[in-house]
Every structure is written in C-alpha cells, then in structure tokens.
C-alpha positions as CSV (number, residue, x, y, z in Angstrom):
1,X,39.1,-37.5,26.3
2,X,40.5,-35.5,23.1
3,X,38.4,-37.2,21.1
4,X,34.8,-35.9,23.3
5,X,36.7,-32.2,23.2
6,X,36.9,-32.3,19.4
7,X,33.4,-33.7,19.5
8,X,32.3,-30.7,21.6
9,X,33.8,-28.2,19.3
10,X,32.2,-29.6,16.9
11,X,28.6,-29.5,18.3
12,X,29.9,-26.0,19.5
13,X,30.3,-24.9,16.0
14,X,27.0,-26.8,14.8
15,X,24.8,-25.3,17.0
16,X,27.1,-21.6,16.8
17,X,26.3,-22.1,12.7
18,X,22.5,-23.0,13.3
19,X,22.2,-20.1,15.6
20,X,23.2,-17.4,12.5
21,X,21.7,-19.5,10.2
22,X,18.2,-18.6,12.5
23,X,19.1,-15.7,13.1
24,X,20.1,-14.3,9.1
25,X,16.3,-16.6,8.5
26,X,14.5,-14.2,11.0
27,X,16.3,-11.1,9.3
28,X,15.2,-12.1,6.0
29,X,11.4,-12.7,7.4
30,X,11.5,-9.7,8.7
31,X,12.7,-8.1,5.8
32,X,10.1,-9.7,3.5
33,X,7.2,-8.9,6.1
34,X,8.4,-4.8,5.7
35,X,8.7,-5.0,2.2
36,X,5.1,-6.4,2.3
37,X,4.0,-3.7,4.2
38,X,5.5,-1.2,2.3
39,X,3.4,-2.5,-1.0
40,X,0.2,-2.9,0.7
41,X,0.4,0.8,2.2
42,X,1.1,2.1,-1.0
43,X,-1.3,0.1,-2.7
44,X,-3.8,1.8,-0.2
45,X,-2.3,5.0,-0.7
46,X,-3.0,5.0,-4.4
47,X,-6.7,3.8,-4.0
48,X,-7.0,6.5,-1.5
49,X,-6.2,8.6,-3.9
50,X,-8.3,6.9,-7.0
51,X,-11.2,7.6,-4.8
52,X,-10.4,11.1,-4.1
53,X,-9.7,12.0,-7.8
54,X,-13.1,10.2,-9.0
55,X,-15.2,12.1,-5.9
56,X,-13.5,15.4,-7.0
57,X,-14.2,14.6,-10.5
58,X,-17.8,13.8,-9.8
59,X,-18.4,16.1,-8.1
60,X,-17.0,19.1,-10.6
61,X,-19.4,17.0,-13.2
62,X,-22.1,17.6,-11.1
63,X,-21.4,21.5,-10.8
64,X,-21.0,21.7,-14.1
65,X,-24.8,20.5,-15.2
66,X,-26.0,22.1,-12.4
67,X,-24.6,25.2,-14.4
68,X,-25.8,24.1,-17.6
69,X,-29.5,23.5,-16.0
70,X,-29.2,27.0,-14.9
71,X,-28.4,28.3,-18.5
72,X,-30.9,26.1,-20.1
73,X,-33.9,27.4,-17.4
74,X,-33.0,31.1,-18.3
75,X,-32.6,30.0,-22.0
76,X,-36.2,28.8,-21.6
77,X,-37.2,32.2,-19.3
78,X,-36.3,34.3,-22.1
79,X,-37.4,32.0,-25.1
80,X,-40.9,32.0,-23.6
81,X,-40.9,35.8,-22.7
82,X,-40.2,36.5,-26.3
C-alpha cells in the first residue's frame, strides 16, 4: 500500500512536470508565432513604404519633364518667331 502511494506521487509529479513542460512549449510557440508576426508586418510596412517613395518619386520625375517639355515648346515658339 505505501509502496502504490509513492508510486502515485510519483506519476503525480510526472504528469504535474509534463503539464508545465506543455505548457512553458505552448508559451514559447506562441512567442515565436508573435515575433513572426511582428517581422512580416514590418517587412510589409517597409515595402509599403518602398512603393510609396518610388510612386512619389515617379511621379515628381514626371512633373518635372512635363516642365521641361513646356520650356523646350516655348524655347521652340520663340526660336521660330525670331
């Protein structure tokens, strides 16, 4: 009879140990997961923001021939009226 109590202490402890064990391994997985998340936002964040910066800077490119066409035509306007 002592002997099946110290038995089932035992197996008490065991499965008392397994349970933090699971528990500390479902901690850490969650844990990894957020930190995973956390890169993958900010990896979108910066692309996000790549993409605006190249629009923008497209876009001012653009402008700026558009100016220079404008130049150039009255460039022309003048060249030929003289």
């Amino acid at each position: 009879m002592l002997e099946e109590q110290v038995y089932a202490q035992l197996w008490q402890l065991d499965a008392q140990k397994k349970l933090e064990r699971e528990m500390a391994e479902a901690r850490e997985k969650q844990e990894k997961v957020k930190d995973t998340m956390a890169v993958l936002d900010w990896q979108k964040q910066t692309r996000e923001i790549r993409r605006e910066q190249e629009k923008d800077l497209i876009s001012r490119e653009q402008d700026m021939l558009k100016q220079q066409w404008v130049l150039e035509e009255q460039k022309e306007k003048t060249d030929a009226q003289q």
